[in-house]
Backbone as CSV, one residue per row, in Angstrom:
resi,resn,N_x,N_y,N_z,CA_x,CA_y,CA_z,C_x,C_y,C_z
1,UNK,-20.516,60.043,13.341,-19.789,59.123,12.474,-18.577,58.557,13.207
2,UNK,-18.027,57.560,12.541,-16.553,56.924,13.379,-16.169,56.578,12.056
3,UNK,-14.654,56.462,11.914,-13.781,56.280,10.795,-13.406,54.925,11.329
4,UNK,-12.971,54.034,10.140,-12.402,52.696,10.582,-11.356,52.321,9.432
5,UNK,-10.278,51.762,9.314,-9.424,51.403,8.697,-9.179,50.206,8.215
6,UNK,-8.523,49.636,7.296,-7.909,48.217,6.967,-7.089,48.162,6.333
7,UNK,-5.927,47.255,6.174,-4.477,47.497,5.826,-4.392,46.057,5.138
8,UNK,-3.650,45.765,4.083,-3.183,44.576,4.005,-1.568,44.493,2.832
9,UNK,-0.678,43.387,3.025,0.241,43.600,1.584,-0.328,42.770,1.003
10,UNK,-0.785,43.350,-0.248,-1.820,42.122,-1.438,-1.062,41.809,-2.373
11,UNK,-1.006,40.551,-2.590,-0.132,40.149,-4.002,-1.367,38.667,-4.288
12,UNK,-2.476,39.247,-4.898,-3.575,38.077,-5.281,-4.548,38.800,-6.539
13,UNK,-4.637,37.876,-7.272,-5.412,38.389,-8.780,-6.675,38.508,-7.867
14,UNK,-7.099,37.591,-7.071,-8.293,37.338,-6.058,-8.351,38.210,-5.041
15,UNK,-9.604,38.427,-4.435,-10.119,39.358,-3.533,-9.836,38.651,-2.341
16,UNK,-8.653,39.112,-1.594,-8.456,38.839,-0.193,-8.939,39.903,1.099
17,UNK,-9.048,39.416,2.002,-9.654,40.356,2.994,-8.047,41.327,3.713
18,UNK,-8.604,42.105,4.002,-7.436,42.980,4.362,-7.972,42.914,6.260
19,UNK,-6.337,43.192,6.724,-6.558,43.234,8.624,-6.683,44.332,9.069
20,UNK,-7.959,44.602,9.908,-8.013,45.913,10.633,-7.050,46.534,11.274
21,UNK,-6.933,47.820,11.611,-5.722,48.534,11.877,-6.866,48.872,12.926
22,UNK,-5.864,48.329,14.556,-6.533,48.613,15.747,-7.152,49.564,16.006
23,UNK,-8.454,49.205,16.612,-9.331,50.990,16.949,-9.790,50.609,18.109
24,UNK,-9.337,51.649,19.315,-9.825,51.513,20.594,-11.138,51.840,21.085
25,UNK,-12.130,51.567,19.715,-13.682,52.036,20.027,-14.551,50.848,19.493
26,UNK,-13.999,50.292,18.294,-14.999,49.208,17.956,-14.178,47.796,18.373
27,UNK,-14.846,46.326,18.772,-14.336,45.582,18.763,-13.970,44.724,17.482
28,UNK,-13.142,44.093,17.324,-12.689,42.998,16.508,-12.410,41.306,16.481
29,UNK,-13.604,40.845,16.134,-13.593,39.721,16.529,-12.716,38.603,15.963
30,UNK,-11.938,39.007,14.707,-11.012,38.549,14.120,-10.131,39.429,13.847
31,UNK,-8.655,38.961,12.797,-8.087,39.969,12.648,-8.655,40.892,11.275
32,UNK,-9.499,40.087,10.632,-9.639,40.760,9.620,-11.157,41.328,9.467
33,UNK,-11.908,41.989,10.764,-13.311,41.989,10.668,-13.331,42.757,11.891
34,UNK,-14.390,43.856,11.486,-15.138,44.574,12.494,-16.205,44.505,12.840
35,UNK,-16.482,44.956,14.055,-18.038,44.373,14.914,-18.865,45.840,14.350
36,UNK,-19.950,45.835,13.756,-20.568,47.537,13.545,-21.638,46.805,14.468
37,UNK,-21.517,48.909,15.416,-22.168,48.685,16.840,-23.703,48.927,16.324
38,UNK,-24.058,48.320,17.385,-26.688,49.014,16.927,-26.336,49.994,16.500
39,UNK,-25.737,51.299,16.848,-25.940,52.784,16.882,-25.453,53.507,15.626
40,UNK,-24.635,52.573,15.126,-23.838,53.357,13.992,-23.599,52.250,12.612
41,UNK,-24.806,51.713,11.867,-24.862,50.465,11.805,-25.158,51.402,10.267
42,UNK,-24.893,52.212,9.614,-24.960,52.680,8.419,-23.852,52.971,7.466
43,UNK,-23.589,52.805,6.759,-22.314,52.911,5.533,-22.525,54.352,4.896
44,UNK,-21.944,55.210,5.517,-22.087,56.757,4.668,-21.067,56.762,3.508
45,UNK,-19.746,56.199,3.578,-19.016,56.368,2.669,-17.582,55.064,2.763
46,UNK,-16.874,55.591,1.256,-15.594,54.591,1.901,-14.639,55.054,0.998
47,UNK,-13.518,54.483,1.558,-12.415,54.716,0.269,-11.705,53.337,0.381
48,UNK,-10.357,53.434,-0.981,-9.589,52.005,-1.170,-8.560,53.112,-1.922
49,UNK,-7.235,52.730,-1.352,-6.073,53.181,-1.983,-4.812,52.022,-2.287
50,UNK,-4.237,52.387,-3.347,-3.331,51.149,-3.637,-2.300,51.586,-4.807
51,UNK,-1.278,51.067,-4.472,-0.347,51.619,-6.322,-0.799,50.469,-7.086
52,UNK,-1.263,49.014,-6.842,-1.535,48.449,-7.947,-2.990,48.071,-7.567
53,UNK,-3.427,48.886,-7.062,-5.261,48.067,-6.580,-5.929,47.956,-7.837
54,UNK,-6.571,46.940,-7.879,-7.383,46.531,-8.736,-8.921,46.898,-8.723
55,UNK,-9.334,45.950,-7.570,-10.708,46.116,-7.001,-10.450,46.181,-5.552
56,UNK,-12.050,46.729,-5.559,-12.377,47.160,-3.532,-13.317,46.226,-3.130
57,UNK,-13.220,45.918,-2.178,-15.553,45.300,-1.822,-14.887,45.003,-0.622
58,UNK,-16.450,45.907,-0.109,-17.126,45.934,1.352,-17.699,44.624,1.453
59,UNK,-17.764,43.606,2.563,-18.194,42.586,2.530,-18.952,42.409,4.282
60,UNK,-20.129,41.919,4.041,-20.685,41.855,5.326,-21.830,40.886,5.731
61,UNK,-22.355,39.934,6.271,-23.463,38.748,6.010,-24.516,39.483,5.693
62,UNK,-25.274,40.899,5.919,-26.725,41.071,5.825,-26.531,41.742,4.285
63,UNK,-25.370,41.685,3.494,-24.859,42.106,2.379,-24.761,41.004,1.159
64,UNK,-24.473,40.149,2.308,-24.136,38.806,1.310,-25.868,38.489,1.007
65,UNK,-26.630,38.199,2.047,-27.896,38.014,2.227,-28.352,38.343,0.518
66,UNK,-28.630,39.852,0.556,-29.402,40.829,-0.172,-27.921,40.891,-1.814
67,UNK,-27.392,40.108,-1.497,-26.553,39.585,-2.752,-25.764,40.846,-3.491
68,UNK,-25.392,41.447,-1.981,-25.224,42.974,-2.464,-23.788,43.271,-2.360
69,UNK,-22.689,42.579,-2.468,-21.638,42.686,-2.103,-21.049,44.626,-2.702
70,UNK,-20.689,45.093,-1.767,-19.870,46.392,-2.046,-19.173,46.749,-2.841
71,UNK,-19.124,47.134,-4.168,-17.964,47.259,-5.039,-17.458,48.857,-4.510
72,UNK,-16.285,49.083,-4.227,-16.028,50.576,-3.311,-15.402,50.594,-5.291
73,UNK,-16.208,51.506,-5.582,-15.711,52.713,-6.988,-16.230,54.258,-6.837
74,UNK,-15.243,55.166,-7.062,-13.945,55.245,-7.683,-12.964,54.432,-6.483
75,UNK,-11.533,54.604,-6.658,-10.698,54.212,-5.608,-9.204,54.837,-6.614
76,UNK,-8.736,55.046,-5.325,-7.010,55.611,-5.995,-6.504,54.173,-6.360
77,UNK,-5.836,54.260,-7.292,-4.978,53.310,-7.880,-3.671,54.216,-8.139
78,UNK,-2.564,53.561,-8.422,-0.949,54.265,-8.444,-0.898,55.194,-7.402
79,UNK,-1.276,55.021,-5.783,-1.117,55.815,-4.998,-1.455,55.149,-3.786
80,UNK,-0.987,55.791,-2.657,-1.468,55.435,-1.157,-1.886,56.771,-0.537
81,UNK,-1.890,57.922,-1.304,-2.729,59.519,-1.132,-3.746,59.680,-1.455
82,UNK,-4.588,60.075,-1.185,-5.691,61.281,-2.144,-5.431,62.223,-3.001
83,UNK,-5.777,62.040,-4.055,-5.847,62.904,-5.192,-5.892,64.099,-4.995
84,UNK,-4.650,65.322,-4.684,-5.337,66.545,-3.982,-6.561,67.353,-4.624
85,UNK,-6.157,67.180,-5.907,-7.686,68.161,-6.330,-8.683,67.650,-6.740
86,UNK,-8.814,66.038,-7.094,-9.931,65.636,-6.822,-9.959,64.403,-6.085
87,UNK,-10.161,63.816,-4.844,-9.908,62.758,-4.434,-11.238,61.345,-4.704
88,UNK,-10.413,60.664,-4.763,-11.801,59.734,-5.208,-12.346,59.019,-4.239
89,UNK,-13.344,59.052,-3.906,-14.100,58.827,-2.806,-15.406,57.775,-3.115
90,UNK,-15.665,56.890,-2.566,-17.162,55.935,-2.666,-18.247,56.863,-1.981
91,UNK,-19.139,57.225,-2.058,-20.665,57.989,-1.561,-21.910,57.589,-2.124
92,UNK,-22.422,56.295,-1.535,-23.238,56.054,-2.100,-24.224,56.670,-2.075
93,UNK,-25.391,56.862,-3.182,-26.285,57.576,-3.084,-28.023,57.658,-2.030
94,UNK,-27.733,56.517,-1.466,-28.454,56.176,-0.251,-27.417,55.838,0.444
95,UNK,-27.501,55.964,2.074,-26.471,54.913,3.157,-26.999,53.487,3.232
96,UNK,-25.703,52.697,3.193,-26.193,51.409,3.053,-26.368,50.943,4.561
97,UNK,-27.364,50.424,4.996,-27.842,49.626,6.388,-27.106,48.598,6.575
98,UNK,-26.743,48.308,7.797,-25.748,46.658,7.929,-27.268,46.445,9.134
99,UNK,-26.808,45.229,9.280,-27.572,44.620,10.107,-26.434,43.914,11.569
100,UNK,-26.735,45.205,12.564,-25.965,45.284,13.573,-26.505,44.040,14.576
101,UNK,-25.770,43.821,15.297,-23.971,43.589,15.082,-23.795,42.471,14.615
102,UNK,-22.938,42.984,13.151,-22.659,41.750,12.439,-20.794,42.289,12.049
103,UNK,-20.369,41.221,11.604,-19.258,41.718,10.721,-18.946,42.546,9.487
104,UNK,-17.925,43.294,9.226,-17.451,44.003,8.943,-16.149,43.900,7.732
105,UNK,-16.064,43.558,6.790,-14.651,43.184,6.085,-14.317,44.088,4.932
106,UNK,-13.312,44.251,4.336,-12.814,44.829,3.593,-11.920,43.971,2.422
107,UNK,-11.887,44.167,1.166,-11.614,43.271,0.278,-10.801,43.769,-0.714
108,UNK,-9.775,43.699,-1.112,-8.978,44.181,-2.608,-8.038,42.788,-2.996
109,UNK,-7.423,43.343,-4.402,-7.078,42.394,-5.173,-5.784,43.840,-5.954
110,UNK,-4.977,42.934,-6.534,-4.190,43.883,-7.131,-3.512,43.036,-8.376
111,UNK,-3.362,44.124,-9.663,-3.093,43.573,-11.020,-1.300,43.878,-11.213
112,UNK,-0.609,43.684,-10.452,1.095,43.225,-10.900,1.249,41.966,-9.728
113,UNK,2.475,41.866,-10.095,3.174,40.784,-9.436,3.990,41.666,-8.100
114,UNK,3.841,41.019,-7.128,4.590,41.573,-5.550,3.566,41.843,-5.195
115,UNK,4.130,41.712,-3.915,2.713,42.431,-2.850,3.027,44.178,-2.874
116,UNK,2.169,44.812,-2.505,1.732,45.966,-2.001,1.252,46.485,-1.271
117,UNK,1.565,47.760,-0.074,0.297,47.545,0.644,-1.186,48.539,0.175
118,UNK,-2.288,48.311,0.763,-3.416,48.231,-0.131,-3.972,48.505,1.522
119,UNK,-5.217,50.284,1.321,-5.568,50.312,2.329,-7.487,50.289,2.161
120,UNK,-8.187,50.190,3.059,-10.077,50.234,3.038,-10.031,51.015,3.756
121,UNK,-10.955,52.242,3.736,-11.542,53.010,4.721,-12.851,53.361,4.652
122,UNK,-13.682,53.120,5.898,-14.614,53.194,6.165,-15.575,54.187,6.754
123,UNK,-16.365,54.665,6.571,-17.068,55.755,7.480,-18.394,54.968,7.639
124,UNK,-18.631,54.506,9.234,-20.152,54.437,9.488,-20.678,55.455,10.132
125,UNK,-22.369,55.671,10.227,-22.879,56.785,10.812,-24.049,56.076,11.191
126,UNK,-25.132,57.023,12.079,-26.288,56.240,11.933,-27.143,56.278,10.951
127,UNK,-27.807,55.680,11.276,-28.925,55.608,9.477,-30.063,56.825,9.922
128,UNK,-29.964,58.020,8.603,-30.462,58.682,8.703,-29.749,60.151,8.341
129,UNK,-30.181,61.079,8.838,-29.477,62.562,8.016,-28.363,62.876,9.182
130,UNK,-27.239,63.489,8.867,-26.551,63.739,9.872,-26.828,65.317,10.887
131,UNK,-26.625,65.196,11.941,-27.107,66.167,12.907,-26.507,67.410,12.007
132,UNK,-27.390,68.513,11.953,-27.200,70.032,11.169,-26.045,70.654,12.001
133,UNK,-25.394,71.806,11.051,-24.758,72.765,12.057,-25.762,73.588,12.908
134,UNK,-25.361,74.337,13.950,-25.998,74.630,14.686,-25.858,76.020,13.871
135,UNK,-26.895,77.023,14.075,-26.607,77.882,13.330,-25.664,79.073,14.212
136,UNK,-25.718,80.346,13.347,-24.328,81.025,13.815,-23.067,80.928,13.045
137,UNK,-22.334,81.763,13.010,-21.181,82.430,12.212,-20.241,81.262,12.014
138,UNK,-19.626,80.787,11.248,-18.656,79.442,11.149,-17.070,80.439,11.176
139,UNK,-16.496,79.712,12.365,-15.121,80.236,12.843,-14.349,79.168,12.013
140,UNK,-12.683,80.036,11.201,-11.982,79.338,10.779,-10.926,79.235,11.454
141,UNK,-10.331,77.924,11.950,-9.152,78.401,13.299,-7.501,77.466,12.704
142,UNK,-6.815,77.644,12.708,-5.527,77.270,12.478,-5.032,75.953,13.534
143,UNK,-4.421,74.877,13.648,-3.464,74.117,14.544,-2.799,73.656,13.959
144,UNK,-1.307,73.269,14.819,-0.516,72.195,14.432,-0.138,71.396,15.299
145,UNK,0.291,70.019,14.778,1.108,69.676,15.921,2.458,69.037,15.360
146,UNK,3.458,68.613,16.104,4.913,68.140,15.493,5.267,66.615,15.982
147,UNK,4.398,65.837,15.410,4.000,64.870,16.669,4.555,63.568,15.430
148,UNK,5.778,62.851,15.809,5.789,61.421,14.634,4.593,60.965,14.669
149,UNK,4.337,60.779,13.807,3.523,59.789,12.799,4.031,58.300,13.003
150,UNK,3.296,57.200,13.527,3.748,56.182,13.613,3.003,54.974,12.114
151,UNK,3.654,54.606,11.096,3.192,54.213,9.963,1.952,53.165,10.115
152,UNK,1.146,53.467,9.598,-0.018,52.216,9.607,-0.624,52.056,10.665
153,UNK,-0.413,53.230,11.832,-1.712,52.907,13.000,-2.236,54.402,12.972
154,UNK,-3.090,54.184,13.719,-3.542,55.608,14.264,-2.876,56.298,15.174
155,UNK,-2.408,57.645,15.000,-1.292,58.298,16.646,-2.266,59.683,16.424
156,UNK,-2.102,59.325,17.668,-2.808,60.676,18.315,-2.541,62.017,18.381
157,UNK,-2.513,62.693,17.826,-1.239,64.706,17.581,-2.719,65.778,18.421
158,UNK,-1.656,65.900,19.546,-2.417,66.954,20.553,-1.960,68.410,19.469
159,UNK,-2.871,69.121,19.357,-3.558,70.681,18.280,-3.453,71.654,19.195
160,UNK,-2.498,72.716,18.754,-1.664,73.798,19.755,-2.481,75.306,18.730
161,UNK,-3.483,75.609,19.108,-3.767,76.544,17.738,-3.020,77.642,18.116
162,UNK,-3.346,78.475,16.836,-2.438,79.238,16.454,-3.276,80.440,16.931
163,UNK,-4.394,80.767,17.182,-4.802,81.648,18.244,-5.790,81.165,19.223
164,UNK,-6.179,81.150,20.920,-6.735,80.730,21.233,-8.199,81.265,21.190
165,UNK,-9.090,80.641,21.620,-10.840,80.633,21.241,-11.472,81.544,22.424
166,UNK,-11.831,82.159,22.512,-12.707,82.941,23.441,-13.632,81.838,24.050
167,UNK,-13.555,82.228,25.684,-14.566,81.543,26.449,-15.699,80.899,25.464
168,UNK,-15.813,79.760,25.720,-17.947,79.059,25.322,-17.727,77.632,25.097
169,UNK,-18.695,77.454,24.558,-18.659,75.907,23.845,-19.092,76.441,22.628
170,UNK,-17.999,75.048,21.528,-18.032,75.100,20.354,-18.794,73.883,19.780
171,UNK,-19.520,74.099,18.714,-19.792,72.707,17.835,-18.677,72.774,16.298
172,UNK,-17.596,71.298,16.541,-16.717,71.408,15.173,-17.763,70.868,13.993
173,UNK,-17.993,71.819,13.248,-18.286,71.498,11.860,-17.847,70.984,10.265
174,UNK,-16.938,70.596,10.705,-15.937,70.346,9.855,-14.188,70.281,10.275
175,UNK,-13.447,69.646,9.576,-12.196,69.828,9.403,-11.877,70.066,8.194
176,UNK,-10.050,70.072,7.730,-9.262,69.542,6.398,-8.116,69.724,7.170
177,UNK,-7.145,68.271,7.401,-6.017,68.318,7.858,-5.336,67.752,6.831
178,UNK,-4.072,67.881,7.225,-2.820,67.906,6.160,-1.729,67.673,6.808
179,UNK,-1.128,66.898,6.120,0.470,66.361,6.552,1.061,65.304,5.516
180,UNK,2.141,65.441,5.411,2.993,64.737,4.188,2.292,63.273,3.964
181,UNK,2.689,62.427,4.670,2.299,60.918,4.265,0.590,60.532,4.969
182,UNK,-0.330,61.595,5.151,-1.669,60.763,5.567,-2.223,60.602,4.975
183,UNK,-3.350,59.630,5.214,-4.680,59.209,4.318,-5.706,59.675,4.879
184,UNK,-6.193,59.422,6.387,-7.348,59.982,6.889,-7.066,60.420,8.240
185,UNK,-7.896,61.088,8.745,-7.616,61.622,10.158,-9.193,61.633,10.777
186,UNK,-9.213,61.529,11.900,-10.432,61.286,12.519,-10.355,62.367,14.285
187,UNK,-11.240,62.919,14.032,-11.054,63.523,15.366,-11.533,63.255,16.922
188,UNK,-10.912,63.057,17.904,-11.151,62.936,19.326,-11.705,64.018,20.184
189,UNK,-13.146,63.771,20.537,-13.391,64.907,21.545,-13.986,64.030,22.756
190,UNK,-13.897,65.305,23.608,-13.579,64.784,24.937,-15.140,64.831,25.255
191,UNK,-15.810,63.507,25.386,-16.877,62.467,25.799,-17.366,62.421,25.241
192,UNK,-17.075,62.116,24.228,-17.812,61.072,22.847,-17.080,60.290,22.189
193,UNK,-17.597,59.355,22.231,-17.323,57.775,21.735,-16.810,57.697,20.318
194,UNK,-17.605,58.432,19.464,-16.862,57.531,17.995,-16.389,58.874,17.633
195,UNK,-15.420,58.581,16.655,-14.420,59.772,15.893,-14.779,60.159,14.434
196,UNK,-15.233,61.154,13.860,-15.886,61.259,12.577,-14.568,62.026,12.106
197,UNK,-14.365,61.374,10.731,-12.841,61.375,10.009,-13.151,61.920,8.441
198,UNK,-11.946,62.429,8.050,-11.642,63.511,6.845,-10.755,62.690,6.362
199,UNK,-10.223,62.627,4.749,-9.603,62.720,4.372,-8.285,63.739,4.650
200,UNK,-6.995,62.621,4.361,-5.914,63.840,4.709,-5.433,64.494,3.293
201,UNK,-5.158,65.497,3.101,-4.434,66.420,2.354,-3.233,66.161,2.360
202,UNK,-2.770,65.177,1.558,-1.341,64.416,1.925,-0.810,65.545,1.064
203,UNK,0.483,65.949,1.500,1.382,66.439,0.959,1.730,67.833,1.622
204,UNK,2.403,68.887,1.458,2.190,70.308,2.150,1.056,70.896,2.344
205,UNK,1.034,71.963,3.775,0.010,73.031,3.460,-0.314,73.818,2.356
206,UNK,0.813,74.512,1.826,0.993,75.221,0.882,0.280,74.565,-0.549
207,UNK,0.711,73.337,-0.775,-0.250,72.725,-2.126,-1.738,72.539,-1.305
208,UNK,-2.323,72.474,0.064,-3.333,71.831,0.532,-4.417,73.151,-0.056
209,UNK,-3.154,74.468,0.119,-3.994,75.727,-0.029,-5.334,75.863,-1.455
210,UNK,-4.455,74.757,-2.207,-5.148,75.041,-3.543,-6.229,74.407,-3.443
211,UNK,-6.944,73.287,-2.692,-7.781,72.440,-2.717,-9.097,72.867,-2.761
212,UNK,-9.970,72.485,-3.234,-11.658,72.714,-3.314,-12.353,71.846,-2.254
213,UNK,-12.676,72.726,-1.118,-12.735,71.770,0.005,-14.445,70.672,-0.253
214,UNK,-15.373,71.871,-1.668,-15.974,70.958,-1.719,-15.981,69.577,-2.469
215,UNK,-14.798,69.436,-2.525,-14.352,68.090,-2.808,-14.772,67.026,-1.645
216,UNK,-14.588,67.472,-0.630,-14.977,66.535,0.680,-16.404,66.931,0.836
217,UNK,-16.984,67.259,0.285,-18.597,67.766,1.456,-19.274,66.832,2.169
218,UNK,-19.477,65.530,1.108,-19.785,64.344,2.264,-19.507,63.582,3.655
219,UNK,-18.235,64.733,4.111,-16.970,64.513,4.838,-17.342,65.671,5.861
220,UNK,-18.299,66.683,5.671,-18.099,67.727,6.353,-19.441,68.633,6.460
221,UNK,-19.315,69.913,7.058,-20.709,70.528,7.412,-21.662,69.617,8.144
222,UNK,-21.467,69.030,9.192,-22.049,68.578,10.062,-21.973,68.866,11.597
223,UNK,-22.756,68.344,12.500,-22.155,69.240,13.638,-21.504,67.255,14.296
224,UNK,-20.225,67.657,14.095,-19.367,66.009,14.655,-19.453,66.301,15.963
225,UNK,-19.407,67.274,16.583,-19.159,67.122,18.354,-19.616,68.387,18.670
226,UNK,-18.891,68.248,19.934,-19.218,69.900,20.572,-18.145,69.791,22.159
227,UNK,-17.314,71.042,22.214,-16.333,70.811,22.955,-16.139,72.302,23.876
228,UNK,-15.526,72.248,24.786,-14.909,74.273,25.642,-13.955,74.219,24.841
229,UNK,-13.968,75.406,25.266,-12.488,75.935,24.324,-11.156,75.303,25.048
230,UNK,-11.164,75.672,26.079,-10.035,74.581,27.134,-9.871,73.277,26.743
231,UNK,-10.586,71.974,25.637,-10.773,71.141,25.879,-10.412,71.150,24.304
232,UNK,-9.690,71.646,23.500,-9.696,71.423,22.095,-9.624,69.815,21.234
233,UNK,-10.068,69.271,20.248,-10.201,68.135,20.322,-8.900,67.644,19.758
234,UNK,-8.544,66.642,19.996,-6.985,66.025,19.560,-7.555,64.957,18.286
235,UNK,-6.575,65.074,16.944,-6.877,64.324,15.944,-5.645,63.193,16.064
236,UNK,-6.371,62.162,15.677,-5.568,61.041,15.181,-5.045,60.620,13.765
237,UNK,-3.980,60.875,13.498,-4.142,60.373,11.771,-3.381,59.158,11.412
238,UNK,-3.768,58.626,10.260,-3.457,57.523,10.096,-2.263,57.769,8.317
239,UNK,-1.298,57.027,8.626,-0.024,57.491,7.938,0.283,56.306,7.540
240,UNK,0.873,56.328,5.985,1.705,55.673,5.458,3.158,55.434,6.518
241,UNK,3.729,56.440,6.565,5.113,56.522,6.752,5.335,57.839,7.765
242,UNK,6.254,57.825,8.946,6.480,58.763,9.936,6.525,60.075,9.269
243,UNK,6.011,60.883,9.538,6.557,62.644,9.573,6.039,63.334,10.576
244,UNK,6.102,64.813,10.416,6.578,65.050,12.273,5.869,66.826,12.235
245,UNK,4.744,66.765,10.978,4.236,68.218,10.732,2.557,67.775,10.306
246,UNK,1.987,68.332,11.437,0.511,68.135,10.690,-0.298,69.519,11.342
247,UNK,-1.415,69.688,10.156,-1.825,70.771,10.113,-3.708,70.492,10.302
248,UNK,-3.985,71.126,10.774,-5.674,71.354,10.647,-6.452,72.670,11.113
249,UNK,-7.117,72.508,9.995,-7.765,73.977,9.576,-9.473,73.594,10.303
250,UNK,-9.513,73.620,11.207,-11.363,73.645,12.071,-12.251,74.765,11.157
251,UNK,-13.911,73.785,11.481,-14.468,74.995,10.965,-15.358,75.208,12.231
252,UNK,-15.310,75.860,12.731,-16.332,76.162,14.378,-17.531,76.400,14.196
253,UNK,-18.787,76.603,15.258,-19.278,77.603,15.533,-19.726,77.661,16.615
254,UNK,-19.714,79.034,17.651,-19.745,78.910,18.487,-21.342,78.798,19.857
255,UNK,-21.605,78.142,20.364,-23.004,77.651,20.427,-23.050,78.479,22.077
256,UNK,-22.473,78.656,22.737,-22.976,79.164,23.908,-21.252,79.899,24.693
């Protein structure tokens, strides 16, 4: 999977397109449109957050075609967080197919007066079931890092765990990271191309503790990568507003 973003300040009864928030993996052929690559040309999920969002829609030509425009429901409204104990999430019940490589857009509208900002998030994958965990014991491992948060892009927070991993290679099966102002986080491993992303647990660890992680499952129990222990993967998260504490809880297992 790869996570993708879109940002906009909306002040329109009408569905305006929102501008991608730079990603150094997919191209952008405008400011407000992403290229989805052959390989990952499937819609597993999405979200839309907003204090006054109205409506969401995914918008794309092989969409428009099939007269299928995206309505992204549920979606946070009166917020730029996730709901900690239940977050509202789009999962459609099939993955929707794009017809690669085409464009990519994101759409909201908002019901007061002023702008706001108003975010889309995206998860593509390929079309089809996602690769299984590998089997074997699932390790739960601790990191942090103390890394600003730069608002509205993606920053990168190198993961110092809190005990280190015994010699092997691991496959990550999951995350749940957490830090005051995020929305999603997507993880970096070292030689692989796209970043498969979680919802963030905005707010403390301590409230994150209470969470029902199968709230995310569509988000998780998969095998996203596979890494040495020397080589731990670095997450990127994507933030409202600077803070300088983020947390992630890995779920491992260890393959060789």
């Amino acid at each position: 999977m790869h996570t993708v973003a879109y940002l906009g300040a909306v002040n329109s009864a009408a569905l305006v397109a929102l501008n991608v928030i730079a990603d150094d993996i997919l191209s952008s052929p405008q400011a407000n449109r992403f290229q989805v690559p052959a390989d990952l040309n499937a819609i597993h999920g999405a979200a839309a957050l907003g204090a006054t969002l109205a409506r969401a829609q995914i918008q794309a030509p092989s969409l428009e075609v099939k007269r299928a425009s995206l309505e992204v429901i549920p979606h946070e409204t009166g917020s730029v967080a996730f709901t900690l104990g239940a977050p509202r999430l789009f999962v459609p019940k099939r993955e929707v197919i794009l017809s690669a490589p085409e464009t990519l857009m994101f759409y909201t509208n908002n019901a007061a007066g002023g702008a706001d900002n108003e975010y889309g998030i995206v998860w593509l994958s390929k079309p089809g079931e996602l690769e299984p965990i590998p089997s074997g014991d699932i390790i739960v491992a601790r990191a942090t890092s103390a890394t600003t948060l730069v608002a509205n892009a993606w920053t990168t927070c190198t993961m110092a765990l809190d005990k280190d991993l015994p010699a092997g290679e691991y496959a990550l099966a999951g995350f749940l990271p957490v830090s005051a102002t995020g929305i999603v986080a997507r993880a970096l491993i070292t030689g692989q191309t796209y970043r498969p992303g979680v919802p963030v647990l905005a707010g403390t660890e301590g409230a994150a503790r209470d969470f029902d992680p199968g709230n995310l499952q569509p988000f998780l129990w998969y095998k996203m990568g596979q890494f040495a222990n020397i080589t731990l993967p670095q997450f990127q998260f994507l933030a409202t507003a600077g803070d300088v504490a983020e947390v992630v809880i890995l779920y491992l297992v260890k393959i060789a």
